[in-house]
N, C-alpha and C positions, 0 to 999 in steps of 0.2 A: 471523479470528474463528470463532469456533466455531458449529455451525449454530442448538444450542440456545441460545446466546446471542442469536443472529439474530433467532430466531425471538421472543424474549422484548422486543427492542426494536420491534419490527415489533409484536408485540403492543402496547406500551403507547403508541405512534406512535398506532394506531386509535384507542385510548380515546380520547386527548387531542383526535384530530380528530372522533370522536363528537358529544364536551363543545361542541367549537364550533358545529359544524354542528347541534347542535340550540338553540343560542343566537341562532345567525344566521338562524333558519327562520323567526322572528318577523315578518324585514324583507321587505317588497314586492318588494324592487329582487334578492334574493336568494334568493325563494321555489324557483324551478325550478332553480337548482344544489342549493340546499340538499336538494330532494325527491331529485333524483338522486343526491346524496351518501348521502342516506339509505337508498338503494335498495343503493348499494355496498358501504358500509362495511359490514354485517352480513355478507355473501357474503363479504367477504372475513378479515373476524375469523372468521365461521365456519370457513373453508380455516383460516386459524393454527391455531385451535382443535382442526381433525385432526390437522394436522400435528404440533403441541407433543408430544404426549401419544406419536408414534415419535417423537421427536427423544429423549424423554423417557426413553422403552423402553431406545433405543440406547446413550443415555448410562449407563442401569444396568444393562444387559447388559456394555457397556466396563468398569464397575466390579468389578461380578461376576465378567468373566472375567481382570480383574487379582486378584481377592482369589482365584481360581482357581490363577490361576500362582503367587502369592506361597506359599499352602498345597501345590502342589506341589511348590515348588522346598522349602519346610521339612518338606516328608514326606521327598523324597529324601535329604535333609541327614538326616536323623534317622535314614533308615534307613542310610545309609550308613556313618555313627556308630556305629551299633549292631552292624553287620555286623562294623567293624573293632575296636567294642569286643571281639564275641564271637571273633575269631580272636584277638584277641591273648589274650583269656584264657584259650580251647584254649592256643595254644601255649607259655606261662607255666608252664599246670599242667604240661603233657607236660613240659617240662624239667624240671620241679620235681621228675616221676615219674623222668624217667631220672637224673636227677641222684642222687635216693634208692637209684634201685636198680643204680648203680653206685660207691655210699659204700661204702669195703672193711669187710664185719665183723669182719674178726680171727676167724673164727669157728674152732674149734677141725675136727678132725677125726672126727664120729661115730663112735665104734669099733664100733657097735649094726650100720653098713653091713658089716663084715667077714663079717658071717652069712650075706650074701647076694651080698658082688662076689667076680668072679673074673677072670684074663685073659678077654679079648673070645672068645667064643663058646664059652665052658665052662670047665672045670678045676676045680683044688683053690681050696681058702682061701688071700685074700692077708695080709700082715702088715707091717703097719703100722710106719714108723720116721720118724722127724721130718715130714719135709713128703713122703715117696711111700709109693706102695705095689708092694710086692716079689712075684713070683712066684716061690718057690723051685724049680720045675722047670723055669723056663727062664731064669730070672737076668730076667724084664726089670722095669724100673720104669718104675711109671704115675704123675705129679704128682698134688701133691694143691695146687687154687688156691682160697686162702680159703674152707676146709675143703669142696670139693667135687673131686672126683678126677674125673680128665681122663684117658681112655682112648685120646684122638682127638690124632694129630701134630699138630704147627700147617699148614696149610691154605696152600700155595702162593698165591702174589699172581691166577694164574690160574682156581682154585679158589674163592676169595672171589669172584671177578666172576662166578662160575658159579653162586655158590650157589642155591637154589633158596628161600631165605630173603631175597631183595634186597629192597631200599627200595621198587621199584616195587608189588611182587609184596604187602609189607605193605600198601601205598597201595590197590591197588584189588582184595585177596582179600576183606575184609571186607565192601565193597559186594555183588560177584560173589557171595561166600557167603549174604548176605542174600537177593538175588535167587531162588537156587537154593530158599529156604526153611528154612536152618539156625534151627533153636531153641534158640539159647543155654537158656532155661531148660527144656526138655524133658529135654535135652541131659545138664545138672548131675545132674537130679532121678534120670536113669538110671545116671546115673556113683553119684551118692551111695545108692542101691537097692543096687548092688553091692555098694559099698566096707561095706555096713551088715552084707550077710552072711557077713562072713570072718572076722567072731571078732575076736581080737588077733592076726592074722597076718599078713603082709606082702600089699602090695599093688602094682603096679607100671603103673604111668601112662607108655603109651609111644608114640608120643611125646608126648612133654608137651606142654600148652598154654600158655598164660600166664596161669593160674592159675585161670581158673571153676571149670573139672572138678576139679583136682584139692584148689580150697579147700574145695568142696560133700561129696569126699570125706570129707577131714581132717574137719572139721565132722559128718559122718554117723557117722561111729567115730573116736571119740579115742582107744580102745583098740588100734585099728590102727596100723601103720606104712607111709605111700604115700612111696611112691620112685620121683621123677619123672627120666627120661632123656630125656635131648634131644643131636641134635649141635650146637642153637643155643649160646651163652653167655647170649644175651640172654632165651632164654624161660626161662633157668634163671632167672638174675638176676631177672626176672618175678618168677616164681612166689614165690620166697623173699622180693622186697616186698610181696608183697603178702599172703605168710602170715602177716608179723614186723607187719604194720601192724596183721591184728586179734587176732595173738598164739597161733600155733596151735604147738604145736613138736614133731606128729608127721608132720612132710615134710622128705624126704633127697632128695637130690639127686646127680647123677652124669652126666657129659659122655659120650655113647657114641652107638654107630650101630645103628638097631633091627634091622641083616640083620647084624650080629656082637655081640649082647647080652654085655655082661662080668660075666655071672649065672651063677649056679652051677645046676645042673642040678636042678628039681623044688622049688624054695625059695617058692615064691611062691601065696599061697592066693586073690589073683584077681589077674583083668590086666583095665586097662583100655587101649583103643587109641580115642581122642578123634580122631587126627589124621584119621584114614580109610587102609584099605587101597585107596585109589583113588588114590593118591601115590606107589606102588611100580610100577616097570616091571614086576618080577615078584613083589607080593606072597606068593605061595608062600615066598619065602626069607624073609621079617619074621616072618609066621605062623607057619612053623615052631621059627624062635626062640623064640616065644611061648610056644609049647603044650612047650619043650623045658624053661623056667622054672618054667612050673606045674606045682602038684602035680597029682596026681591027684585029682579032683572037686572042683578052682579053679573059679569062678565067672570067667567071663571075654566080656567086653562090649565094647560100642563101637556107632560111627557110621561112615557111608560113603557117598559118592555113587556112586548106580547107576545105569543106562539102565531105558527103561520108564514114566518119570513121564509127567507131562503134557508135549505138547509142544513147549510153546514154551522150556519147561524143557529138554529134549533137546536142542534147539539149540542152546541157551546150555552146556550140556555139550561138546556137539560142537566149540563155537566156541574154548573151554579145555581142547581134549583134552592139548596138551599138558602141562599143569601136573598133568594129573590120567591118567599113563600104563596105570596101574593099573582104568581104568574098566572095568566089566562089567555088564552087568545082573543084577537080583536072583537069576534064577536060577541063574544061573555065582557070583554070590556063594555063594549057599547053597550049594553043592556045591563051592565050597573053601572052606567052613567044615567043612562035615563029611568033608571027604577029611583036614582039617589035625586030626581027632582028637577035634571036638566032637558032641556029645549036648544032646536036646535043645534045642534051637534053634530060638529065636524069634525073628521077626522084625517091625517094626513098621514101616510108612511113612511118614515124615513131607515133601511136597514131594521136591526128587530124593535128599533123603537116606535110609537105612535103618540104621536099630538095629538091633541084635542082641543078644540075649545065650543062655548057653549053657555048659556043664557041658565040662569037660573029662576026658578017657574015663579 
C-alpha cells in the first residue's frame, strides 16, 4: 500500500474513534479513558495532519516528474524526427541537384569560344569540325563533351585518388572556409564590380567556382561574355545548372589547367581568379598565364588567403597549410601581384582572406 493511501486510512480511523470517544465521555464508568483518549487523538491526527500534506508533495512531485519524462521522451522523439526529416530533405534535393546537373544537354558547340581557345598555353586559332577541335600547327585534337571542350587527358585511376578536388576535401572546405571568414557575398558583389566594367568583352573566371561568382558576373554584364575554366567536370556541370535554372546564356565553358591556359594571347578584357592563388605550389606560373590572356588595361581581381590575420586564424591556416601550398602573407602577395605586371592595386581585408583588384600594365 501506498504511504499516501496509509496515511489517508489512518486519518479517517481517527475521526471515527473521535465520533466515539466523545459519545462515550458521557459515561461515569468511562470518564478517565475517554479524557485520556481525548488528550491523544488530537496529537496524533495533528502528526497525520503534517504528515499528509509530504505524503501529498511527494505524490505530485512523482506526477510531475512522470509528465517530466513523458514530455522529454516526446521532445526527443520530435527532435529526432525532425533532424532526420531535415537530412533526408538535404539529401533529396542534393541528388535532385546532381541529377540536373548531370542530365546531358545535347548542347551544341559555341563557335563565339573560337575567338578566344587555343592549344593549352597559347597559339593560333582552333577550328571546329564535328565533335573536336583541331590545331593546324600541330595536328592535335582536343574533344568537345556536350558542347564544352576538354583540353585535359582523361586522368589515371591514381590521379583521381589524388585529386585535390575529393569527396572529403568538398565535405569539410566549406566549414574550414567559413571558419577562415570567407564572404560569399562580399565575394560576388566584387566578382560582378569587375565583370561590370569590361564593356562587351570577354571575361575569364579561373578557376571557376560553382557558380556564385560567376552568375553575379553574368548577371552584372549581360553584354559580356564570362568563360568559366575549371580542371573539375563537376564545377563546370555546376555552374552551367545553375545558369540554365535562372536562364542566363552569356557563360562558356572549357575543361583546362590554370598553369597551361588554352587561351590565345591578349583576348581577354578582365580576369577573375575566385579560387585563390593560395592553391598553387607556385602561383607565379597561373598568374603568369593570366596577365599572358589579358589584354592590356584588363581589369583583373580575385580573393586569397594570406598570413597576418588574427590569430587564431593563423593557426587554422597553419593547420591546412597543405591544401593551401601557395600561402603568403599580404605583403609577399602584393609584390607578386605587381612583379606579375599589375598597376594599381588594391587591396581589402576581409578575416584571413584578401581581395584584390588591379589594372593590367
Amino acid at each position: 500500500m501506498k504511504v499516501e493511501t496509509l496515511l489517508d486510512v489512518l486519518g479517517l480511523g481517527l475521526r471515527v474513534a473521535r465520533t466515539v470517544v466523545n459519545r462515550q465521555a458521557a459515561r461515569p464508568k468511562v470518564q478517565t479513558g475517554a479524557r485520556l483518549a481525548r488528550r491523544v487523538l488530537p496529537a496524533t491526527e495533528a502528526a497525520l495532519q503534517r504528515a499528509a500534506p509530504r505524503a501529498r508533495a511527494g505524490r505530485a512531485r512523482q506526477r510531475a516528474e512522470r509528465r517530466r519524462s513523458a514530455l522529454s521522451r516526446l521532445a526527443a522523439t520530435t527532435v529526432g524526427a525532425l533532424a532526420a526529416g531535415s537530412v533526408a530533405y538535404v539529401v533529396v534535393k542534393e541528388q535532385q541537384r546532381v541529377r540536373e546537373r548531370y542530365r546531358p544537354q545535347r548542347a551544341p558547340f559555341p563557335e563565339a569560344l573560337l575567338e578566344v581557345l587555343s592549344a593549352p598555353g597559347g597559339g593560333g586559332r582552333l577550328t571546329f569540325s564535328r565533335q573536336s577541335l583541331s590545331d593546324s600547327q600541330t595536328g592535335a585534337e582536343y574533344g568537345v563533351i556536350d558542347g564544352i571542350p576538354d583540353f585535359i587527358a582523361p586522368a589515371s585511376p591514381a590521379e583521381q585518388m589524388a585529386s585535390e578536388d575529393s569527396w572529403v576535401q568538398d565535405l569539410v572546405r566549406p566549414m574550414a572556409l567559413l571558419m577562415l571568414g570567407r564572404n560569399h557575398t562580399g565575394n560576388a558583389a566584387y566578382a560582378g564590380a569587375m565583370a561590370a566594367g569590361v564593356g562587351q568583352g570577354w571575361v575569364l573566371s579561373v578557376p571557376a567556382g560553382r557558380g556564385t561568382y560567376e552568375v553575379e558576373m553574368a548577371r552584372a554584364n549581360p553584354q559580356a561574355r564570362i568563360l568559366c575554366l575549371s580542371n573539375n567536370w563537376d564545377v563546370l556541370l555546376e555552374v552551367r545548372r545553375r545558369a540554365n535554372a535562372v536562364g542566363l546564356g552569356n557563360l562558356f565553358y572549357a575543361r583546362g589547367i590554370p598553369r597551361l591556359l588554352p587561351l590565345q594571347d591578349q583576348v581577354f578584357h578582365g580576369v577573375w581568379t575566385g579560387g585563390g592563388l593560395h592553391r598553387y605550389p607556385a602561383p607565379e606560373r597561373e598568374l603568369t598565364q593570366m596577365m599572358r590572356v589579358a589584354r592590356p588595361g584588363a581589369l583583373v581581381a580575385g580573393v586569397s588567403l594570406v598570413l597576418g590575420g588574427p590569430p587564431v586564424r593563423d593557426s587554422l591556416l597553419r593547420l591546412g597549410a597543405r591544401f593551401a601550398p601557395g600561402l603568403h602573407s599580404q605583403a609577399a602577395h602584393l609584390a607578386l601581384l605587381q612583379a606579375a605586371g599589375l598597376r594599381d592595386v588594391r587591396l581589402a581585408r576581409d578575416g584571413a582572406f584578401l581581395r584584390f583588384s588591379a589594372v593590367r600594365r
